[in-house]
C-alpha positions in Angstrom: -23.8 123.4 -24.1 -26.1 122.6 -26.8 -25.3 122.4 -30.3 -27.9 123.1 -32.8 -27.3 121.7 -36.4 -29.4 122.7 -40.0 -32.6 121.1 -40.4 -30.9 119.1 -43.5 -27.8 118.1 -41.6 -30.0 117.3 -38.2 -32.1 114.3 -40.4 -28.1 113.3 -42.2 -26.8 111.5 -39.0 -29.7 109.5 -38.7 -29.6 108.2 -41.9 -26.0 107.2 -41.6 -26.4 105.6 -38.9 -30.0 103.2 -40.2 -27.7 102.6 -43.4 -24.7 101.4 -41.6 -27.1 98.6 -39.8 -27.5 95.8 -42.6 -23.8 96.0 -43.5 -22.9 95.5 -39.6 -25.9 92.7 -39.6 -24.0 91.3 -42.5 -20.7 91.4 -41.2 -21.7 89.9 -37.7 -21.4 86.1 -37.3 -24.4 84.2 -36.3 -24.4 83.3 -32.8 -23.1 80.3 -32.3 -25.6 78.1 -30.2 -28.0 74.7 -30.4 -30.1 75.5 -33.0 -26.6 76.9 -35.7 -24.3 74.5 -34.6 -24.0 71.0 -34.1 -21.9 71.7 -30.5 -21.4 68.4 -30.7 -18.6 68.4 -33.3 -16.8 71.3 -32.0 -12.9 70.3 -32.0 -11.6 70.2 -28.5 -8.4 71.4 -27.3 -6.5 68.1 -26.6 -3.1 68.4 -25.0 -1.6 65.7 -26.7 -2.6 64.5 -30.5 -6.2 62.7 -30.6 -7.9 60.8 -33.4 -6.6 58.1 -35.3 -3.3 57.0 -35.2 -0.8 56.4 -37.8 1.7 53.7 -38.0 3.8 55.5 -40.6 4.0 58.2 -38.2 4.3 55.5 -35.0 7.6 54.3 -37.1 8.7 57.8 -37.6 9.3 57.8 -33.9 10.8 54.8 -33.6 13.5 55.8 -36.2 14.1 58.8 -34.5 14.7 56.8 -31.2 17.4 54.2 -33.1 19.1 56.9 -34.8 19.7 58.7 -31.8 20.6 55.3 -30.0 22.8 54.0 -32.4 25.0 57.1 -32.3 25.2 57.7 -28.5 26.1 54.1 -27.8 29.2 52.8 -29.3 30.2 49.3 -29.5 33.9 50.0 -30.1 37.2 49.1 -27.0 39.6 51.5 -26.6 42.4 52.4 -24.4 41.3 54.1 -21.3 44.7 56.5 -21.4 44.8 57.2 -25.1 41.9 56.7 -26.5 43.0 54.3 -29.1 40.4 51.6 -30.8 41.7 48.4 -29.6 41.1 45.9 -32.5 43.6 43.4 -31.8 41.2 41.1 -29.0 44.7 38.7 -28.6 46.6 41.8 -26.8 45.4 42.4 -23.3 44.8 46.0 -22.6 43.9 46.2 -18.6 42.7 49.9 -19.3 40.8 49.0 -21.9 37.2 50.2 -21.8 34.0 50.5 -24.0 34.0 54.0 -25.5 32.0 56.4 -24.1 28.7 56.9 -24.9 24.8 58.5 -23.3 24.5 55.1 -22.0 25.7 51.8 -20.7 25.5 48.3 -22.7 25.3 46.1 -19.9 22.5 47.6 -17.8 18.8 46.2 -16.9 17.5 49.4 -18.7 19.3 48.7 -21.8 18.5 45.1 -21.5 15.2 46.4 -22.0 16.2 48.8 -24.6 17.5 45.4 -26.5 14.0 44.1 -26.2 12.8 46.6 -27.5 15.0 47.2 -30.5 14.0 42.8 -31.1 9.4 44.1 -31.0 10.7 46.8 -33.1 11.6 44.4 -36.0 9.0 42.0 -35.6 6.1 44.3 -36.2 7.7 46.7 -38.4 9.9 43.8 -40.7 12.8 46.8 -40.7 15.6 44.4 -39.8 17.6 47.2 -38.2 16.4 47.5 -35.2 17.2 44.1 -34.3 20.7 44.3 -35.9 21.2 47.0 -33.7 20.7 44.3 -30.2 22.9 41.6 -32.0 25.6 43.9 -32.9 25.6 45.0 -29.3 25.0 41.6 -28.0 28.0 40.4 -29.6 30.1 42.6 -28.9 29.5 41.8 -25.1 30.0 38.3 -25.7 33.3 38.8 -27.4 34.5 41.4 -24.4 33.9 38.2 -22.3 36.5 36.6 -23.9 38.8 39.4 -23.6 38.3 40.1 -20.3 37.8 36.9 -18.5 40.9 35.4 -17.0 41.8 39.2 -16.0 38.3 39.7 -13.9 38.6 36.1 -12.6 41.9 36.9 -10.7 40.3 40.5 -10.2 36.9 40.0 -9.3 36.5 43.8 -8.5 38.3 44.8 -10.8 36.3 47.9 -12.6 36.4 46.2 -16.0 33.0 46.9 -18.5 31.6 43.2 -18.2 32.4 43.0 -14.6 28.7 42.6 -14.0 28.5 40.4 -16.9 31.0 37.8 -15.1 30.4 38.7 -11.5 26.3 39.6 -11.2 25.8 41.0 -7.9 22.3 42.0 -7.8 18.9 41.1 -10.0 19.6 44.4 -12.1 22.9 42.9 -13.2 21.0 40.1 -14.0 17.9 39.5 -15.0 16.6 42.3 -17.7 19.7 41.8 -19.7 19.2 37.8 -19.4 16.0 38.0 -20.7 16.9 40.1 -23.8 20.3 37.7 -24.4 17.3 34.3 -24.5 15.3 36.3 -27.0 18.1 36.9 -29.1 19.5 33.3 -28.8 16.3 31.8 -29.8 15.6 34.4 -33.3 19.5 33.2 -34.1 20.7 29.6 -32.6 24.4 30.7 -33.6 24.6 33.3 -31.2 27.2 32.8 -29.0 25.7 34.1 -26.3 24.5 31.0 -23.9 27.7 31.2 -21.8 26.1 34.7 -20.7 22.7 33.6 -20.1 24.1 30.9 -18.0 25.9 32.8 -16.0 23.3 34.7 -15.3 20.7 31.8 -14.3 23.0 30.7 -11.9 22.9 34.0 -10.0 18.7 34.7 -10.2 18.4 30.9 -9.3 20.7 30.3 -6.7 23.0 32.6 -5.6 20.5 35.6 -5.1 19.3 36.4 -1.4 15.5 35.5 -0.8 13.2 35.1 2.2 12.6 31.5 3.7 9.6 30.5 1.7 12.2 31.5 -1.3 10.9 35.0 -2.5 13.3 37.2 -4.3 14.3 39.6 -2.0 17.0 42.4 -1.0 18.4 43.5 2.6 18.3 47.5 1.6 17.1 49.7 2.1 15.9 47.7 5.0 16.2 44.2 5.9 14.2 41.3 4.1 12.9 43.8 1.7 11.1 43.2 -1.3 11.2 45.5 -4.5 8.1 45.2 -6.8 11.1 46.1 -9.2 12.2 42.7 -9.1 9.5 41.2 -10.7 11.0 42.1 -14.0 14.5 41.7 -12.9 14.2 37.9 -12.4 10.8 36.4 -14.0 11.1 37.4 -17.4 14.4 35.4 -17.6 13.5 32.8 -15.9 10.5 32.6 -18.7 12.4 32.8 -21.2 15.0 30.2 -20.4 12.1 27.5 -19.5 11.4 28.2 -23.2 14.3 27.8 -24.7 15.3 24.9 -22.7 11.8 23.2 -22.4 12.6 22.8 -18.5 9.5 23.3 -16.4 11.1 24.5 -12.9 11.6 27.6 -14.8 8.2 28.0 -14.9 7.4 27.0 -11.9 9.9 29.2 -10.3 8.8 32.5 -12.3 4.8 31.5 -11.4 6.0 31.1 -7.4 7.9 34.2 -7.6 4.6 36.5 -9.2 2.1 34.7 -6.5 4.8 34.9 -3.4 4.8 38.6 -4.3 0.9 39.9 -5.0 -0.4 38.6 -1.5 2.2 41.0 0.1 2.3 44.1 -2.6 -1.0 44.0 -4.7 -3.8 45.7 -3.2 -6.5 44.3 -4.8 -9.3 47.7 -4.0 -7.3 49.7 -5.7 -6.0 47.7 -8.4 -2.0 48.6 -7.4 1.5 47.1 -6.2 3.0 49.0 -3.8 6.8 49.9 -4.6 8.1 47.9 -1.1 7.8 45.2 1.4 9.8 45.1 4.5 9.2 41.4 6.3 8.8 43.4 10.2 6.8 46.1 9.5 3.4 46.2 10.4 2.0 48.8 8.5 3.3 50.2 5.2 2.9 53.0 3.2 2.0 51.7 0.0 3.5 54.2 -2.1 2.1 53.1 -6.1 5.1 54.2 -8.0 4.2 54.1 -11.6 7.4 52.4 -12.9 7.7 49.7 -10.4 3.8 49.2 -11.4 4.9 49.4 -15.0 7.8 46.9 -14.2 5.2 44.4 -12.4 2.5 44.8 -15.7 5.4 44.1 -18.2 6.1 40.9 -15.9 2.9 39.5 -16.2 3.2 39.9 -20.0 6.4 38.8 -20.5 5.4 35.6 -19.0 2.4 35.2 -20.1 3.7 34.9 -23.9 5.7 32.0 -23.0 4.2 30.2 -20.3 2.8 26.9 -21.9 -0.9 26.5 -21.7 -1.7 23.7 -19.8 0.6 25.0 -16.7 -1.6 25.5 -13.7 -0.1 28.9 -12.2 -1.6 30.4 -15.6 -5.1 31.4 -14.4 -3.8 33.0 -11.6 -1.2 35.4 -13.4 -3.8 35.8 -16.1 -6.3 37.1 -13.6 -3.5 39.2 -12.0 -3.0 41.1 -15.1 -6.6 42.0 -15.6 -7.3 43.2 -12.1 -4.0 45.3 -12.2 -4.9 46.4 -16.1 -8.3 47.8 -14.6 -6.7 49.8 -11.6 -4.4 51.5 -14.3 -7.4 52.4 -16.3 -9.1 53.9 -13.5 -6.1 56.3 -12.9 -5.3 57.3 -16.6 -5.1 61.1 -16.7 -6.7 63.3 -19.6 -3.8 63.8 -21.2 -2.7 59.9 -21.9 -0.2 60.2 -18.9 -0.1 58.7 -15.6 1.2 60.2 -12.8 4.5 59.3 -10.7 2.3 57.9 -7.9 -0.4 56.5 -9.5 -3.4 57.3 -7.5 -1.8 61.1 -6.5 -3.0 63.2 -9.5 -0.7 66.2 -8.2 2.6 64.0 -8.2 4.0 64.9 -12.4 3.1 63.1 -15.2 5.6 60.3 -16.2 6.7 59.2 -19.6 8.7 55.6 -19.0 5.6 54.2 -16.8 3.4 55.4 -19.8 5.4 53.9 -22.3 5.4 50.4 -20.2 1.4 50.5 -19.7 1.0 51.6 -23.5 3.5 48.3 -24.7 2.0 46.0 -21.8 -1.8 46.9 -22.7 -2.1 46.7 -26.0 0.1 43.7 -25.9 -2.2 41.8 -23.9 -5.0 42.9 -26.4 -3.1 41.8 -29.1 -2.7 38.5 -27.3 -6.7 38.3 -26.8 -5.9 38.6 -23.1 -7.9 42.3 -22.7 -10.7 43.5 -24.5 -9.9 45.2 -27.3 -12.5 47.7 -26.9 -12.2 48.6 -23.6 -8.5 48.9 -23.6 -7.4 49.6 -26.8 -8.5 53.2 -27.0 -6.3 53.5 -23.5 -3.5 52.1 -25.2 -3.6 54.5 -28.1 -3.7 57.3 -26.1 -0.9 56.6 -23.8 1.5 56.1 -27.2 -0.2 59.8 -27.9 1.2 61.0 -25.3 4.8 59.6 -25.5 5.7 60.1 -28.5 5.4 64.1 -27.5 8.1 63.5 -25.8 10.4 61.9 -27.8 12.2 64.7 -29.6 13.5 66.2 -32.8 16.8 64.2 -31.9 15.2 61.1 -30.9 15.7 61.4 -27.3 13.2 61.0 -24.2 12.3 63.7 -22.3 10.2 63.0 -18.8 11.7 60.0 -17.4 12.2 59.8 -14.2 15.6 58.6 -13.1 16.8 55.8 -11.2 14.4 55.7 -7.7 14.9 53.6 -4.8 12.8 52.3 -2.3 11.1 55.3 -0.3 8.8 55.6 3.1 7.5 59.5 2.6 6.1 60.7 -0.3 8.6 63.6 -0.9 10.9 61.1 -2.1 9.0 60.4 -5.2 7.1 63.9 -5.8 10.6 65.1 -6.5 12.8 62.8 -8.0 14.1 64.1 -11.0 13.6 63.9 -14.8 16.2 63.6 -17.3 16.8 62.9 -21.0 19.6 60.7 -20.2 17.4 58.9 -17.7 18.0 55.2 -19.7 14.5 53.4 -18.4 12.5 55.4 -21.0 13.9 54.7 -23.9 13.1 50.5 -24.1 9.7 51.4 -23.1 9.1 54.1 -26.0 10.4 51.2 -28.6 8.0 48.5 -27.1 5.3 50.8 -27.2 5.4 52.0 -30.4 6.4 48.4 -31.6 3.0 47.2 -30.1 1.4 50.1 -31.2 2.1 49.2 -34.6 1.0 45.5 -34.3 -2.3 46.8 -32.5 -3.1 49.1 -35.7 -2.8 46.0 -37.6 -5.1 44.0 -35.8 -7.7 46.3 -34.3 -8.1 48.9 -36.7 -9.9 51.7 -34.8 -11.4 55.0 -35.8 -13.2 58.2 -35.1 -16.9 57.4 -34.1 -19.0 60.4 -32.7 -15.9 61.7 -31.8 -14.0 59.3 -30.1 -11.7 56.7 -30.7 -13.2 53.4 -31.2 -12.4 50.1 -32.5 -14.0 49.7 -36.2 -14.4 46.0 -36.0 
């Protein structure tokens, strides 16, 4: 149907409409392109925090982690039927136990959480963090006392230092050890060398090895070795040729990290496998990220101690590198590496993240990376860890305790777990380190990216 309108009111629409058009031209934004933007500095949408980092806001982290820590695990003996503190150490309670807490004292994970707590103090001069290891240290010491003559007529007896007496394994042993020497030589009056000696005995002569004298278990297969051990001996066996001055203790720790890489390291990709059985053939070589983080820290941990002049030092110094460049090559976007390192549709992992972030920008604190090349790396790993440390100061994506496996379902789905206590050590040397690094390679924005400014 057409509509016919007045002359006047046929012209009136018309004009509407051509005086609407500057106030929707002015109303528009310009198109954004080449020639109006510079595209260049367009934010992108990072999924972790990007840009320079902090160390205020590093310690704010770390805070949050003690406080958490320092709550949920007690140093305090009380009476496994009542409940009762036990404060009198000249009355033998058989049921006495340490009080319940998130986590256990006398574990290799919280022998790295002591380390930890020790890095935490040295780079950020906040003496609490390494009260917080002494207290704890000493309070295992004094349960020794308490509880030795009782676990000496009952070996198995389920008492809390039963692994402290009566090691059985390298995780009984050597994490713990290493955090014990470190503590003894900051304070020479800490009782604690009838620990550490305990514990030597067990890494150097009472734990099974191959016959050419490798460090090695008989699970999940026989004559198996665990890239896991790496940490779980050599880092105490460092650390007591330093504080005794003995040189088999470096020798031993240098034989054990050469014995190892011929069999585990596979030197295209950069990458330990997680395990070596003696009378296989073939292997999987499944590159779990925390026994890779555990064999990195190794290498570091030694590294710091082992004297100059001692000839297995070029070898584990050009160890680290080649394994520091595979790790680099298999960084993902978001700061993270993956369970298995070189399968980017296994999860992203936060304790192997924290171990790389701590063990990388260590070594390019100690002049033993390039500061350039790797120090950006390292400040993006921390990135991404500390988004998962939480309001409460726990660790969130850690994958709990894993075992040797020969299919890779076994590690796509282990689980994840705040109470998972491997992450938490790791988050405090990494953000300890991360601290030192700010200090010492201040880096900054430069056309966008992070960069070292000097």
């Amino acid at each position: 149907m057409h509509v016919s309108f007045p002359f006047g009111k046929q012209l009136l629409l018309p004009a509407l409409l051509l005086s609407a058009t500057p106030l929707l031209a002015q109303t528009t934004p310009p198109k954004t392109n080449d020639t109006t933007t510079p595209l260049h500095l367009l934010k992108p949408d990072y999924p972790v925090p990007y840009g320079q980092v902090k160390a205020e806001e590093v310690k704010q982290v770390l805070d949050r982690v003690y406080s958490y820590l320092n709550t949920a695990t007690p140093a305090e003996l009380v009476d496994k039927k009542t409940n009762a503190t036990l404060t009198d150490r000249r009355k033998f309670v058989p049921d006495a136990i340490i009080r319940s807490g998130d986590f256990r004292l006398t574990s290799y994970e919280w022998g790295v959480t002591y380390a930890g707590m020790l890095r935490a103090s040295e780079t950020t001069g906040d003496p609490k963090y390494a009260a917080y290891t002494t207290s704890r240290l000493k309070f295992l010491s004094e349960l020794l006392l308490y509880f030795r003559a009782y676990q000496t007529a009952n070996p198995e007896a389920p008492t809390p230092v039963r692994s402290v007496l009566h090691p059985k394994a390298l995780d009984d042993a050597g994490a713990i050890c290493a955090a014990m020497i470190k503590t003894q030589r900051l304070d020479p009056k800490a009782d604690l060398r009838p620990m550490i000696d305990n514990f030597m005995t067990y890494i150097m002569t009472k734990e099974f090895r191959l016959p050419d004298g490798t460090l090695a278990r008989n699970r999940p297969q026989p004559n198996t070795l665990w890239l896991d051990d790496l940490y779980m001996s050599i880092p105490a066996l460092a650390q007591m040729g330093k504080l005794t001055g003995e040189r088999r203790y470096y020798d031993e720790a240098v034989k054990q990290i050469t014995q190892f890489a011929p069999r585990m390291f596979n030197q295209q990709k950069g990458l330990y496998m997680h395990g070596w059985v003696q009378d296989m053939a073939e292997h999987p070589e499944f590159h779990w990220a925390r026994a890779n983080g555990w064999a990195l820290l190794t290498k570091v941990e030694l590294l710091d101690v082992l004297p100059a002049d001692h000839p297995g030092r070029p070898a584990v110094l050009e160890l680290l590198r080649a394994h520091a460049r595979g790790l680099a090559a298999r960084q993902s976007g978001s700061g993270f590496w993956h369970q298995l390192l070189d399968r980017n549709d296994s999860y992203l992992e936060t304790s192997a993240t924290a171990i790389y972030a701590y063990a990388i920008a260590h070594a390019v604190n100690q002049g033993w990376l390039d500061a350039k090349a790797y120090g950006p790396m390292a400040l993006l790993a921390w990135n991404a860890v500390s988004t998962k440390v939480t309001a409460q100061g726990q660790v969130a994506g850690t994958c709990v305790g894993t075992g040797m496996g020969f299919d890779p379902a076994f590690y796509y789905y282990r689980p994840i777990n705040l109470y998972a206590a491997h992450g938490y050590g790791p988050v405090l040397l990494a953000g300890a380190e991360t601290i030192q690094l700010l200090k010492q390679h201040p880096y900054g924005i430069n056309d966008s990216s992070v960069q070292t400014l000097k």
